[in-house]
N, CA, C and O atoms as a GROMACS GRO file, in nm:
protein
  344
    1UNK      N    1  11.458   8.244  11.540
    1UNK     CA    2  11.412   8.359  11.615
    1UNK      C    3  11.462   8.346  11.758
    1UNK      O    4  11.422   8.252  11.827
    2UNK      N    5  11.542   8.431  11.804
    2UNK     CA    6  11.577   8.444  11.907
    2UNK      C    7  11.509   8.520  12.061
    2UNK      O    8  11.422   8.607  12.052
    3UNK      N    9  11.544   8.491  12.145
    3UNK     CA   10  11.393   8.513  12.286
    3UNK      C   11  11.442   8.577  12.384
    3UNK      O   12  11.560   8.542  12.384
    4UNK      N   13  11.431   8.630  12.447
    4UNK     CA   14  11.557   8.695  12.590
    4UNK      C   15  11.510   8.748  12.698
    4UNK      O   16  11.392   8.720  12.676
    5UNK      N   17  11.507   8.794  12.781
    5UNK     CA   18  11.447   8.892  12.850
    5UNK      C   19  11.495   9.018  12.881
    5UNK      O   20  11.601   9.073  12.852
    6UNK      N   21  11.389   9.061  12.951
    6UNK     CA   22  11.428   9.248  12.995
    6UNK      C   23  11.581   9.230  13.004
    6UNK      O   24  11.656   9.247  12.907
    7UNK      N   25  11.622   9.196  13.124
    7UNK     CA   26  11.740   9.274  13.141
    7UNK      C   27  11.856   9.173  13.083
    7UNK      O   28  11.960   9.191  13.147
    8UNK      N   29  11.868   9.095  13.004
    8UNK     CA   30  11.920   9.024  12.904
    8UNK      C   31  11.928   9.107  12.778
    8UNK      O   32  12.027   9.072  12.713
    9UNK      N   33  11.858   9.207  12.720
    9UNK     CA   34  11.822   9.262  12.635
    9UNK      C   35  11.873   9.395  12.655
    9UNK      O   36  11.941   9.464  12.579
   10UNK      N   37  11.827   9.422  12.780
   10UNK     CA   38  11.961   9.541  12.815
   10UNK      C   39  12.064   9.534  12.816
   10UNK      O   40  12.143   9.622  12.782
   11UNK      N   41  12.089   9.414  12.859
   11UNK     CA   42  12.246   9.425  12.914
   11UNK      C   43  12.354   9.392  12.774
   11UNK      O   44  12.475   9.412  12.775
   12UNK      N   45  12.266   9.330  12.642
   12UNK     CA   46  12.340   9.329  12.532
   12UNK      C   47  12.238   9.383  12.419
   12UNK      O   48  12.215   9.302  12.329
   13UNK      N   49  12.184   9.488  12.412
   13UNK     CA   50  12.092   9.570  12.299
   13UNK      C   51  12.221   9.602  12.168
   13UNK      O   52  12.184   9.667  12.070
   14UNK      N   53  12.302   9.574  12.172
   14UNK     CA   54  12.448   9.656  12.037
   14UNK      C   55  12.445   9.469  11.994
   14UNK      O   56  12.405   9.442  11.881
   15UNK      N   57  12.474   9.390  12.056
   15UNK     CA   58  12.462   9.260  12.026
   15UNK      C   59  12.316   9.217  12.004
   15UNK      O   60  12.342   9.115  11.940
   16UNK      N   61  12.225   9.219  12.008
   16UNK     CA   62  12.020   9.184  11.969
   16UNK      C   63  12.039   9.228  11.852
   16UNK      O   64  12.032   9.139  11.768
   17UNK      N   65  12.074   9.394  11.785
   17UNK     CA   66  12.052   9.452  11.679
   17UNK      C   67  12.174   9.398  11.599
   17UNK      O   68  12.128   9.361  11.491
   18UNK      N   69  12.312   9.376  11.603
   18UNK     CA   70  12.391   9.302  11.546
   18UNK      C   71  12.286   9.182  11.481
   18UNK      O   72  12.274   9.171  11.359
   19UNK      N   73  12.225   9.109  11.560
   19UNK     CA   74  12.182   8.962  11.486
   19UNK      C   75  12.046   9.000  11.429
   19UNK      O   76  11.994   8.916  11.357
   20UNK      N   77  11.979   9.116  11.451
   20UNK     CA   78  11.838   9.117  11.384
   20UNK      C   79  11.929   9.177  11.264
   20UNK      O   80  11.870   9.155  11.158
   21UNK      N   81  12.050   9.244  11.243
   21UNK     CA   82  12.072   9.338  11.125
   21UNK      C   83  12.156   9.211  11.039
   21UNK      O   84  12.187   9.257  10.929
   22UNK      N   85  12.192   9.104  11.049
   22UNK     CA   86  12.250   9.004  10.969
   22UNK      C   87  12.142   8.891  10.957
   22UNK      O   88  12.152   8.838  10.846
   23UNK      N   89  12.033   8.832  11.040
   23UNK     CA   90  11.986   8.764  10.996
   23UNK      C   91  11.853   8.818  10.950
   23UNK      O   92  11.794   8.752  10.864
   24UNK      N   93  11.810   8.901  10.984
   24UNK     CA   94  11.707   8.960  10.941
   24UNK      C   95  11.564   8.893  11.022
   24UNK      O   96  11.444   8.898  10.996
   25UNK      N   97  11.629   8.841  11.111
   25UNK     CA   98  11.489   8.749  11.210
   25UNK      C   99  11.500   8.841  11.310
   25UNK      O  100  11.613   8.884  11.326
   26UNK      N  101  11.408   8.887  11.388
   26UNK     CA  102  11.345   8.927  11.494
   26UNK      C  103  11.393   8.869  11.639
   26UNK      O  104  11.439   8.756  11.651
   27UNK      N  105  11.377   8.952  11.740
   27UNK     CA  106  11.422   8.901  11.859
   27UNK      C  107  11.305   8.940  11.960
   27UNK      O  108  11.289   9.057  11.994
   28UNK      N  109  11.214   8.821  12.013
   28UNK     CA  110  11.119   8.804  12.102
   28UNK      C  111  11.202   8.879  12.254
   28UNK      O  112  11.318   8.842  12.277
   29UNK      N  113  11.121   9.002  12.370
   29UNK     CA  114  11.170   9.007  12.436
   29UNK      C  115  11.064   9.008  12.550
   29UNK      O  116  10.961   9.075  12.550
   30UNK      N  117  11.095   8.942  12.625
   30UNK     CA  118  10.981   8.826  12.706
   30UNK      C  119  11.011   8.942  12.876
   30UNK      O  120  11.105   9.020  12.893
   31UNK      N  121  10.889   8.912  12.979
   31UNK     CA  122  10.934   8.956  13.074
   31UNK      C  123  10.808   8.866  13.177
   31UNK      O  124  10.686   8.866  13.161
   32UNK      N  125  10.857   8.823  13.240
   32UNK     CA  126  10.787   8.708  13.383
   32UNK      C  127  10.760   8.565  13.269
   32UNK      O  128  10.677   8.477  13.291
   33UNK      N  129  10.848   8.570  13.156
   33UNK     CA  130  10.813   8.445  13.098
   33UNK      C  131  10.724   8.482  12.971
   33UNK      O  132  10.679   8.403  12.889
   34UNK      N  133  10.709   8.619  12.973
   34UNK     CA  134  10.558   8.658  12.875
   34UNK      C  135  10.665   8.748  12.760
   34UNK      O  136  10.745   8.834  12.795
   35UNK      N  137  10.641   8.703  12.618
   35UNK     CA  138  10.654   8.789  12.515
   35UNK      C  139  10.605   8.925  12.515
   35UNK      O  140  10.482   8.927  12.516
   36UNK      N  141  10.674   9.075  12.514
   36UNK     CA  142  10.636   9.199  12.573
   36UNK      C  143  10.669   9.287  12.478
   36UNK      O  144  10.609   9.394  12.480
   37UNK      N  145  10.770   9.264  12.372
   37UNK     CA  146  10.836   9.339  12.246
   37UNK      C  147  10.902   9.231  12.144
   37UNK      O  148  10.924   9.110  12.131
   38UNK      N  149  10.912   9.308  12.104
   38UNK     CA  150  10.973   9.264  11.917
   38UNK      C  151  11.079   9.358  11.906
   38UNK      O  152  11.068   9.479  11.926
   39UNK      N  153  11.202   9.286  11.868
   39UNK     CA  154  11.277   9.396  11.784
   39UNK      C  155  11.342   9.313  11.659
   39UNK      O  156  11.397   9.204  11.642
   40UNK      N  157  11.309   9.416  11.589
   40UNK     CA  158  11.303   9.353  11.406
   40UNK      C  159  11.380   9.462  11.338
   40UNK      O  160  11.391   9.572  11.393
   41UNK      N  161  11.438   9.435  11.213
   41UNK     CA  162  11.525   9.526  11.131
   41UNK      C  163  11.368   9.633  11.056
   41UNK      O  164  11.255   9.600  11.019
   42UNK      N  165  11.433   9.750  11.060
   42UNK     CA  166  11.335   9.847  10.987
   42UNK      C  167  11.358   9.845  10.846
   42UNK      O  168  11.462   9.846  10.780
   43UNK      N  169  11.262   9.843  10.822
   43UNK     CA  170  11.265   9.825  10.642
   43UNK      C  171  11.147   9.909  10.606
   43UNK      O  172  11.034   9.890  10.650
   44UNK      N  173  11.194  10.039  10.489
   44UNK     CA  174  11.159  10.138  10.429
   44UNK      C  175  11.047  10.074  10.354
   44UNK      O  176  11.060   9.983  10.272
   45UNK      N  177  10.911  10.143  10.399
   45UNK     CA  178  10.790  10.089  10.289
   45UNK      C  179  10.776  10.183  10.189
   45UNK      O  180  10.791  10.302  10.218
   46UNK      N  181  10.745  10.143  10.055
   46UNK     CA  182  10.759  10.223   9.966
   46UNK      C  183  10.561  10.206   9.938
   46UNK      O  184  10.487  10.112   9.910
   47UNK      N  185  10.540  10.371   9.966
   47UNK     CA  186  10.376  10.365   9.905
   47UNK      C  187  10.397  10.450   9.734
   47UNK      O  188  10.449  10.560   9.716
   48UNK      N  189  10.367  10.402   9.679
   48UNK     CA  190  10.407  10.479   9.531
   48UNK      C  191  10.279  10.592   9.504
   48UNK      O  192  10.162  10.555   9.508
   49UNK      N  193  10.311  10.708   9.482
   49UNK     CA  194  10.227  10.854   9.529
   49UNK      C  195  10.100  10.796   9.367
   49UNK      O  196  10.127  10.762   9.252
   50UNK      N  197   9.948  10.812   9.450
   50UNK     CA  198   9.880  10.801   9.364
   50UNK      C  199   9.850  10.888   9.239
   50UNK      O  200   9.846  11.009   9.259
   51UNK      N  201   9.830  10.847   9.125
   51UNK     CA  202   9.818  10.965   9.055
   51UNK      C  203   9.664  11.013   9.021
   51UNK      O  204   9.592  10.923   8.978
   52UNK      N  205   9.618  11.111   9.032
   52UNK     CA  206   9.455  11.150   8.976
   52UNK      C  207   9.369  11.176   9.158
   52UNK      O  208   9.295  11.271   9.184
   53UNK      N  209   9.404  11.076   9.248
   53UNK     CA  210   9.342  11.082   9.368
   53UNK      C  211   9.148  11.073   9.295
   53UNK      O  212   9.099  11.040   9.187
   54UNK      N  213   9.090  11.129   9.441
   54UNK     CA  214   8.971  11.170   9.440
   54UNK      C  215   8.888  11.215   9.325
   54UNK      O  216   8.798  11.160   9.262
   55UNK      N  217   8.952  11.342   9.317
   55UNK     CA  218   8.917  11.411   9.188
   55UNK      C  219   8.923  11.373   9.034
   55UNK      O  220   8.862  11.430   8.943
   56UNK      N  221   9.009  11.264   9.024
   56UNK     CA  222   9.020  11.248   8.923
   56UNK      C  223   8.875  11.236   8.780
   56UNK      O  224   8.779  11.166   8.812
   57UNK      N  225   8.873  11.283   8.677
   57UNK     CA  226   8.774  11.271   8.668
   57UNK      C  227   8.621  11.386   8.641
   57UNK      O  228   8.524  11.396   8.566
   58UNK      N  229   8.683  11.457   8.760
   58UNK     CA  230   8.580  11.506   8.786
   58UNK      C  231   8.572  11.719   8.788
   58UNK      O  232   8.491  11.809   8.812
   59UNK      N  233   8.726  11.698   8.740
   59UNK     CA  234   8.791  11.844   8.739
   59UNK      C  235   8.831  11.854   8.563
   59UNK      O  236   8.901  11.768   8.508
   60UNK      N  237   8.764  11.990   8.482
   60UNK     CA  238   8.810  12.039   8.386
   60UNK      C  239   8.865  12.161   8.373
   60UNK      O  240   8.817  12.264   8.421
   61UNK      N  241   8.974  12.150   8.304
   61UNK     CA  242   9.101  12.253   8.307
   61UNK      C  243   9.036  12.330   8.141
   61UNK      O  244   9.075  12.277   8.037
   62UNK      N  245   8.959  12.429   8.133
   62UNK     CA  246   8.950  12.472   8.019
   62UNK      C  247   9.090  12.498   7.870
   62UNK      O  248   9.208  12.532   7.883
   63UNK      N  249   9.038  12.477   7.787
   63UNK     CA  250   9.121  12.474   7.668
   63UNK      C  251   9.227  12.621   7.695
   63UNK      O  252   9.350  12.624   7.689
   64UNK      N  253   9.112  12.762   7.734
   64UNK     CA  254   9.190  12.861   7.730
   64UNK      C  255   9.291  12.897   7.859
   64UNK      O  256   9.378  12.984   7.868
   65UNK      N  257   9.253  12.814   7.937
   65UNK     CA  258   9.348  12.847   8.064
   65UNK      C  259   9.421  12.934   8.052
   65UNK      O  260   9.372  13.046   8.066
   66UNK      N  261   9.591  12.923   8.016
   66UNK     CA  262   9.698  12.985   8.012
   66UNK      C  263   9.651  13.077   7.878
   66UNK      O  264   9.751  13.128   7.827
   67UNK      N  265   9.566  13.101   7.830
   67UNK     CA  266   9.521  13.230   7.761
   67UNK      C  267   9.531  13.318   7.768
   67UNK      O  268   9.444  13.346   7.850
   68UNK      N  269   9.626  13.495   7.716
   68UNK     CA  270   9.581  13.604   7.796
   68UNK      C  271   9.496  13.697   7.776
   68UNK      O  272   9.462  13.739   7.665
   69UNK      N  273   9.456  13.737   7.886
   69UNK     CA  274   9.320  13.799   7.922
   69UNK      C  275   9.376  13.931   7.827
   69UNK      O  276   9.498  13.939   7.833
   70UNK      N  277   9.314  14.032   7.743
   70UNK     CA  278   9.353  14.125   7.724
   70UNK      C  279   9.349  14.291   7.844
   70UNK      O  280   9.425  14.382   7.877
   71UNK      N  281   9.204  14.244   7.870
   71UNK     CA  282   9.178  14.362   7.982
   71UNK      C  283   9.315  14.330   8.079
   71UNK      O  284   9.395  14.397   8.143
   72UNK      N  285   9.301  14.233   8.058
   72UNK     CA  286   9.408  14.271   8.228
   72UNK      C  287   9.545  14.314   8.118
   72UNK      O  288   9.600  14.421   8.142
   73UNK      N  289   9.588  14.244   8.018
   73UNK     CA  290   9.685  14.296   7.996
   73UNK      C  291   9.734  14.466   7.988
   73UNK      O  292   9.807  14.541   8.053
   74UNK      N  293   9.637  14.474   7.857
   74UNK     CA  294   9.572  14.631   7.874
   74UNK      C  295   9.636  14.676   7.984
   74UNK      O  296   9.741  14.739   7.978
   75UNK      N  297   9.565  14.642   8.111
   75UNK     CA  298   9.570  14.730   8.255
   75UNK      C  299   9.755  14.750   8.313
   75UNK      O  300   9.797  14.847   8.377
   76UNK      N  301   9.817  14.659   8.280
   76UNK     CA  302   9.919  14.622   8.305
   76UNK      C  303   9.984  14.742   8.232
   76UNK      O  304  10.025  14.840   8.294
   77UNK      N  305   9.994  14.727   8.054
   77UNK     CA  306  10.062  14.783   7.993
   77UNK      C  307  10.040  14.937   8.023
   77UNK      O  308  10.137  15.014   8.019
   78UNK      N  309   9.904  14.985   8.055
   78UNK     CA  310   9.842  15.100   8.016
   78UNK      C  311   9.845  15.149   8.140
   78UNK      O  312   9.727  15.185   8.147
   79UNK      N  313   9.882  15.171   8.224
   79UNK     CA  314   9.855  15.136   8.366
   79UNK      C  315   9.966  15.276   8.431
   79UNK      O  316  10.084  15.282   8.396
   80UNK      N  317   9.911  15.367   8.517
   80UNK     CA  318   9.998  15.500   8.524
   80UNK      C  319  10.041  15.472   8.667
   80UNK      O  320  10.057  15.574   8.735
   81UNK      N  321  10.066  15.341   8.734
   81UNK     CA  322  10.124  15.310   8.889
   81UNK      C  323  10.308  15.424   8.821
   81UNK      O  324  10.293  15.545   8.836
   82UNK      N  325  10.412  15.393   8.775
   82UNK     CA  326  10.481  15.457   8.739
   82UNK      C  327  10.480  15.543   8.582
   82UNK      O  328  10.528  15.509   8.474
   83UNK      N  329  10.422  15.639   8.613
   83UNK     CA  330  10.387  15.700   8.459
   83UNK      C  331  10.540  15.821   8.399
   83UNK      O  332  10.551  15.909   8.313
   84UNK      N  333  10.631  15.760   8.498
   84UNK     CA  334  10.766  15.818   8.417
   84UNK      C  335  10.814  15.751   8.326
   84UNK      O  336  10.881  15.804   8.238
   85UNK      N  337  10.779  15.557   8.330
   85UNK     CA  338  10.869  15.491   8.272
   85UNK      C  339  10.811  15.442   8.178
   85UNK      O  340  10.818  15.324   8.143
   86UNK      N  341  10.718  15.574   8.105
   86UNK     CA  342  10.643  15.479   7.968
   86UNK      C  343  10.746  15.552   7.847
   86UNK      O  344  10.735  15.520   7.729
   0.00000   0.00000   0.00000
């Protein structure tokens, strides 16, 4: 793990990320002697999407759901919004 300071860190930031991106160790960046930042390679966290959540459980999807209603169909078919195009 490598240590540096402020303007050490400025003055070569393309060289810090060069060695955090090949060794994969972190670079301590210190200022009056005191550790003040971290710079570390970013690495993608993978949260895998839950399935069911909260609800799970606790929600029923009736058998007829996607059933069709006749009234409404009815209304649809029977329905005089354009009564030229029956």
């Amino acid at each position: 793990m490598k240590i540096t300071n402020i303007s050490e860190a400025k003055a070569s930031l393309s060289y810090l990320i060069k060695i955090v991106q090949e060794t994969d160790q972190p670079v301590i960046i210190g200022k009056a002697g005191k550790p003040v930042a971290i710079l570390s390679a970013y690495k993608k966290k993978h949260f895998p999407r839950s399935l069911g959540g909260s609800w799970e459980g606790k929600v029923k999807i009736s058998d007829d759901f996607d059933a069709v209603d006749k009234e409404i169909s009815d209304g649809f078919d029977e329905s005089s919004i354009f009564p030229d195009q029956k």
